[in-house]
KEDREN-269865 format. One record per residue (C-alpha): residue in three letters; x, y, z. Coordinates in nm, 2 decimals, always signed. Layout:
# residues N
+------+--------+--------+--------+
! resn !     px !     py !     pz !
+------+--------+--------+--------+
!  ala !      X !      Y !      Z !
...
+------+--------+--------+--------+
***
This chain:
# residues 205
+------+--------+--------+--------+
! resn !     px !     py !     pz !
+------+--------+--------+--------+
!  unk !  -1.22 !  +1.92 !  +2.00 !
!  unk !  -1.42 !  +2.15 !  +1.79 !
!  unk !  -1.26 !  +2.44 !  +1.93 !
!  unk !  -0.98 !  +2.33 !  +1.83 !
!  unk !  -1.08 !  +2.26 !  +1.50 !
!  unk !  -1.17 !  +2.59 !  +1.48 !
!  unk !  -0.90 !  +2.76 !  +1.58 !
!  unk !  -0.67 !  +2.61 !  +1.31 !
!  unk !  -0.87 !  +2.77 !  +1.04 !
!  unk !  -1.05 !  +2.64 !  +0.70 !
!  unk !  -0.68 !  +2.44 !  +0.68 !
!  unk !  -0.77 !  +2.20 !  +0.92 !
!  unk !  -1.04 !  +2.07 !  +0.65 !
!  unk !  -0.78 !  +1.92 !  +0.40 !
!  unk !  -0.59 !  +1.75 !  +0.69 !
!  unk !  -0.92 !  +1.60 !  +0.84 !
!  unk !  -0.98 !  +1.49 !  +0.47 !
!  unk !  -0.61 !  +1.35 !  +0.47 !
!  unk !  -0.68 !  +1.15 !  +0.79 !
!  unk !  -0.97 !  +1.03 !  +0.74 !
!  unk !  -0.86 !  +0.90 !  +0.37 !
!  unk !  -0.57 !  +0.72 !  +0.49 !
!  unk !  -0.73 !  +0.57 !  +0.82 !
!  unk !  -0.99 !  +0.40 !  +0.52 !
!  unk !  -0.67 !  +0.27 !  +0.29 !
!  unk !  -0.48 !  +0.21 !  +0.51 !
!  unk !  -0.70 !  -0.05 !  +0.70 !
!  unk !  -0.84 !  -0.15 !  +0.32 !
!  unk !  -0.43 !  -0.25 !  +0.22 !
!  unk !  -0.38 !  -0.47 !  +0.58 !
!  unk !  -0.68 !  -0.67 !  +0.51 !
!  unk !  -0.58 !  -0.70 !  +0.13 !
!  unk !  -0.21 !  -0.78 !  +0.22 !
!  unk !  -0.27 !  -1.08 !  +0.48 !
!  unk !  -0.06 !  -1.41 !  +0.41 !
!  unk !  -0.33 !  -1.58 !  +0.39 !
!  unk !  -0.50 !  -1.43 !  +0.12 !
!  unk !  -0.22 !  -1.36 !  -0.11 !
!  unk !  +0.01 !  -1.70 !  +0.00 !
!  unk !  -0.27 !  -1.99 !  +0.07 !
!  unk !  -0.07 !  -2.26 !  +0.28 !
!  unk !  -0.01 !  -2.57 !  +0.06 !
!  unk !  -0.12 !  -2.43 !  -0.26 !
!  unk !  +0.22 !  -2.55 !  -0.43 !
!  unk !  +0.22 !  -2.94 !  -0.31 !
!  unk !  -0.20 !  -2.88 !  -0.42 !
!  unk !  -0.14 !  -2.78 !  -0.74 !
!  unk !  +0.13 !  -3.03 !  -0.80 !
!  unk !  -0.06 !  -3.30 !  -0.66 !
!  unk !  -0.29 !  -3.27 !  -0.93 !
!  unk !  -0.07 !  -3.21 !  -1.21 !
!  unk !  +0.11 !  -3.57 !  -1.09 !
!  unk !  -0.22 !  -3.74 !  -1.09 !
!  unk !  -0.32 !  -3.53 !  -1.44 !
!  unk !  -0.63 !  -3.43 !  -1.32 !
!  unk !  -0.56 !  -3.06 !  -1.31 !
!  unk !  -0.81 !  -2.97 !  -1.59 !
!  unk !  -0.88 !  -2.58 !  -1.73 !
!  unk !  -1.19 !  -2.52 !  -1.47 !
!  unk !  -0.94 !  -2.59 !  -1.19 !
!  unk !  -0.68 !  -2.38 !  -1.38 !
!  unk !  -0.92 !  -2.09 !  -1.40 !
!  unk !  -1.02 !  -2.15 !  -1.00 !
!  unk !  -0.66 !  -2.12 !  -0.94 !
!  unk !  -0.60 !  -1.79 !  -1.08 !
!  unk !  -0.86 !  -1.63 !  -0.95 !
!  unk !  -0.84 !  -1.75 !  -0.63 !
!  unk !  -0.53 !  -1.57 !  -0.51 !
!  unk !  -0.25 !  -1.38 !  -0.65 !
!  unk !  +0.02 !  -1.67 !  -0.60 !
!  unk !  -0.24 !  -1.87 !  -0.79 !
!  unk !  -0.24 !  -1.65 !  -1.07 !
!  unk !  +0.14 !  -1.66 !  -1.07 !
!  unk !  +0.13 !  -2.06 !  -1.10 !
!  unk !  -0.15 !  -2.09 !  -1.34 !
!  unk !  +0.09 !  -1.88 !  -1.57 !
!  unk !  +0.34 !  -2.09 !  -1.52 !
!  unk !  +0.12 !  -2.38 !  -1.59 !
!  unk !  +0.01 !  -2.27 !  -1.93 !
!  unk !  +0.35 !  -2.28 !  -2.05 !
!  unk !  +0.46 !  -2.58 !  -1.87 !
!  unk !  +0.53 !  -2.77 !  -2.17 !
!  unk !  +0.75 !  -2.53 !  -2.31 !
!  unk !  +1.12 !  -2.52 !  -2.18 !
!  unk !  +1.20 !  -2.42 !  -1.81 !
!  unk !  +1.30 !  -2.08 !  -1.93 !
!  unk !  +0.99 !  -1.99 !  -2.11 !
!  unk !  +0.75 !  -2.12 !  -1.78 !
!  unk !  +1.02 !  -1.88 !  -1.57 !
!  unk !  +0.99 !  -1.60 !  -1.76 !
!  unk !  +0.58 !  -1.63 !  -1.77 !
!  unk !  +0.63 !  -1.64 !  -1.41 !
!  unk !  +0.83 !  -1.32 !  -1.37 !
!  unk !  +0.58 !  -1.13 !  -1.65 !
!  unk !  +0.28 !  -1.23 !  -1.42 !
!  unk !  +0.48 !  -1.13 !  -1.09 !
!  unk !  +0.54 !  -0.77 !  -1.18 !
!  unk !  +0.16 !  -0.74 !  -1.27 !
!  unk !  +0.10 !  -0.88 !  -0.89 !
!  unk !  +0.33 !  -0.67 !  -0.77 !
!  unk !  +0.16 !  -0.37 !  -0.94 !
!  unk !  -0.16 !  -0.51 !  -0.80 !
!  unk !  -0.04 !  -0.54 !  -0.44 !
!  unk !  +0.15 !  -0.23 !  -0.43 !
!  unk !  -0.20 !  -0.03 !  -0.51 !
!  unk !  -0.34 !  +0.30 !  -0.31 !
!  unk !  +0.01 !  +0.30 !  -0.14 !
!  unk !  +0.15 !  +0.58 !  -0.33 !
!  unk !  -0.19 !  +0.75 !  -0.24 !
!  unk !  -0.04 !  +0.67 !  +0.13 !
!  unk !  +0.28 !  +0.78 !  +0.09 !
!  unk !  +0.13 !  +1.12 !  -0.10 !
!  unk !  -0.09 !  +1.22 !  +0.20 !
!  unk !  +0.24 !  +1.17 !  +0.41 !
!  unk !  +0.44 !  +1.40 !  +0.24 !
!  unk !  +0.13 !  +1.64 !  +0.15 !
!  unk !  +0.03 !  +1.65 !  +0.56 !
!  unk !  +0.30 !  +1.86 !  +0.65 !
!  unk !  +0.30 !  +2.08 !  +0.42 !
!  unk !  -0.07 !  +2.18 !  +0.45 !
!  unk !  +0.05 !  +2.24 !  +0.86 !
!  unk !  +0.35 !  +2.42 !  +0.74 !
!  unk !  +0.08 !  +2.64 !  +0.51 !
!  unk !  -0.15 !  +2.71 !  +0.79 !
!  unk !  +0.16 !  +2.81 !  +0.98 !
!  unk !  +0.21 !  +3.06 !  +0.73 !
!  unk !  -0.10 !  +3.19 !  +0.71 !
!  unk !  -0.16 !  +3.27 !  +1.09 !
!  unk !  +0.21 !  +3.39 !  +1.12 !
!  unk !  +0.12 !  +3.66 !  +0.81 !
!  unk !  -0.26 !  +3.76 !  +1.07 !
!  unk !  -0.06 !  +3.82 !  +1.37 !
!  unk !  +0.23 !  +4.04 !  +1.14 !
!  unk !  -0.15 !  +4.19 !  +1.00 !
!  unk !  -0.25 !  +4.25 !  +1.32 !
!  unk !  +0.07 !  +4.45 !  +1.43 !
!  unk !  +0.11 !  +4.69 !  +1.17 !
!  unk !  -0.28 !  +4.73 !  +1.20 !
!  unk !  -0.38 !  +4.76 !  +1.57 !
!  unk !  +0.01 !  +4.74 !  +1.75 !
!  unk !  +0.09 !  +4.51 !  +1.99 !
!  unk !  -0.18 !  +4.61 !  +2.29 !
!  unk !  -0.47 !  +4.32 !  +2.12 !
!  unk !  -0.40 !  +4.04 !  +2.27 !
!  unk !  -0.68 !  +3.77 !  +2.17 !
!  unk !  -0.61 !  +3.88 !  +1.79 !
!  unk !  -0.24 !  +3.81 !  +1.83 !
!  unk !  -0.32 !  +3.53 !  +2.01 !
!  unk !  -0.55 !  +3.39 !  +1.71 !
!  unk !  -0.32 !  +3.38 !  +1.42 !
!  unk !  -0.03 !  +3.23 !  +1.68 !
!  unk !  -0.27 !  +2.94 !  +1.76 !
!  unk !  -0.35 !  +2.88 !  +1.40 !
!  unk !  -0.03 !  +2.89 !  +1.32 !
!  unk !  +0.06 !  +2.59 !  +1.54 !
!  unk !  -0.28 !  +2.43 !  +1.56 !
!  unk !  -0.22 !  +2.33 !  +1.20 !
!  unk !  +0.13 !  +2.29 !  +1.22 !
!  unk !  +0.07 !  +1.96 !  +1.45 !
!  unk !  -0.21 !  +1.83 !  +1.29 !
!  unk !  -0.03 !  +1.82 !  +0.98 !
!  unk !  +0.23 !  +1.65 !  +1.15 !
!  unk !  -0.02 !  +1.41 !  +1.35 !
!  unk !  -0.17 !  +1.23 !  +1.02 !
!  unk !  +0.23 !  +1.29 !  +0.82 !
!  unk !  +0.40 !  +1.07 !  +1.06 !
!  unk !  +0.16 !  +0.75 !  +1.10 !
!  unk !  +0.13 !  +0.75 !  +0.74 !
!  unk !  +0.46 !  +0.73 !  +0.70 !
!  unk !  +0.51 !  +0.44 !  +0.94 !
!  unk !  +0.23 !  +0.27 !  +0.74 !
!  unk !  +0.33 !  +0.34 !  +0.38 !
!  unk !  +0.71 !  +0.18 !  +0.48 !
!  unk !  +0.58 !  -0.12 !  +0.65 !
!  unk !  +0.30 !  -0.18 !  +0.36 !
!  unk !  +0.58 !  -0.13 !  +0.11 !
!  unk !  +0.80 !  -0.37 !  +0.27 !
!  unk !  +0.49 !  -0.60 !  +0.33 !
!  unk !  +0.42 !  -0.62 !  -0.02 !
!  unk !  +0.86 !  -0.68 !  -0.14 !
!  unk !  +0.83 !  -0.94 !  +0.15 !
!  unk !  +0.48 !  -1.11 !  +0.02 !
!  unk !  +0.63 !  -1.07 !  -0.39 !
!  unk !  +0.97 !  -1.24 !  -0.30 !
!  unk !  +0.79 !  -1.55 !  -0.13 !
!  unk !  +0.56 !  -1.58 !  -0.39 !
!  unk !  +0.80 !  -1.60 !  -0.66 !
!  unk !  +1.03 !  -1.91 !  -0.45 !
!  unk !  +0.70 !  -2.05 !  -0.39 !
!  unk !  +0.65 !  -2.05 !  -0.82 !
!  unk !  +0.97 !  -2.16 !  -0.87 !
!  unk !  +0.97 !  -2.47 !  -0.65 !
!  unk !  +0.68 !  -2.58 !  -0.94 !
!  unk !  +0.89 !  -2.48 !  -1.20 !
!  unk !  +1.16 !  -2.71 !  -1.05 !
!  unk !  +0.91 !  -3.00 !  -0.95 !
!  unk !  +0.74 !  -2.99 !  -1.29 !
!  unk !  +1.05 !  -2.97 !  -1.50 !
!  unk !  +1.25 !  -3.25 !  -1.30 !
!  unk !  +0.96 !  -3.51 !  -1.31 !
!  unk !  +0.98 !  -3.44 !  -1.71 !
!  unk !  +1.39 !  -3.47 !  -1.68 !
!  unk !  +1.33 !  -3.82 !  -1.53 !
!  unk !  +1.07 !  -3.95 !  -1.73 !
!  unk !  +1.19 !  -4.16 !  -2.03 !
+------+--------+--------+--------+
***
């Protein structure tokens, strides 16, 4: 293995850097994105449980948005629950496109290294094709191992960069649709409050 590192030049050092980078988000965003920790089960019918029996007081409101980022999405809601439905909808939405922001992070780091990847291969590719033209016009075509050295750069790089490109490609689209998927449910799960809430107030007296 480090042979072959070797024989794909000082180029093969950005792409190591470029693997070894996205290996680390990459596992950093699947543990960040789980269901579980962004959509607790039952946190809706919880949090309206409470509100029914009025005992959701501001510690509980403050452990609910910091406990997970549909809870920070229903605690803005909450604030403004007295207000019309339209005002607790739109304090919804405001805090869903700061989640989103926060969900979507280090992914365009991802999708950089994927499109950066190849390019660093198709570099090194470059750079041992212009030794072996070196080569000719230096020594002809009767050396062999010299020739032979800037060809095997040439492609050594070429599929490393392609090796780290293309699973960080797979993993910036499925993160990417993760995190639509994970923003979508959390804001049906915020508007079933906003409906729950506002027709218990519609039926009261």
């Amino acid at each position: 293995m480090w042979e072959l590192i070797k024989s794909g030049g000082w180029l093969m050092l950005p792409i190591i850097a470029c693997s070894v980078l996205v290996v680390g988000l990459i596992g950093e965003r699947l543990w960040a994105l789980q269901r579980r920790r962004i959509i607790p089960r039952h946190l809706v019918a919880q949090t309206w449980h409470k509100i029914k029996n009025r005992s959701l007081d501001a510690s509980q409101l403050r452990e609910l948005r910091t406990g997970s980022s549909l809870g920070r999405l229903l605690a803005a809601g909450l604030v403004n629950m007295h207000h019309d439905r339209q005002v607790m909808m739109e304090s919804i939405e405001d805090a869903g496109r700061h989640e989103a922001h926060r969900l979507e992070r280090y992914l365009n780091t991802i999708g950089t290294v994927a499109a950066i990847s190849p390019l660093l291969g198709l570099l090194g590719t470059v750079i041992g094709m212009i030794q072996v033209f070196s080569t000719i016009s230096s020594q002809g075509l009767g050396n062999a191992p010299a020739l032979a050295g800037g060809i095997s750069q040439a492609l050594i790089t070429t599929a490393a960069g392609l090796v780290v490109a293309i699973p960080s490609l797979m993993a910036y689209r499925y993160l990417r649709g993760r995190v639509d998927e994970l923003v979508i449910e959390m804001e049906q799960e915020s508007l079933k409050l906003v409906e729950v809430v506002h027709g218990q107030r519609d039926r009261e007296p």
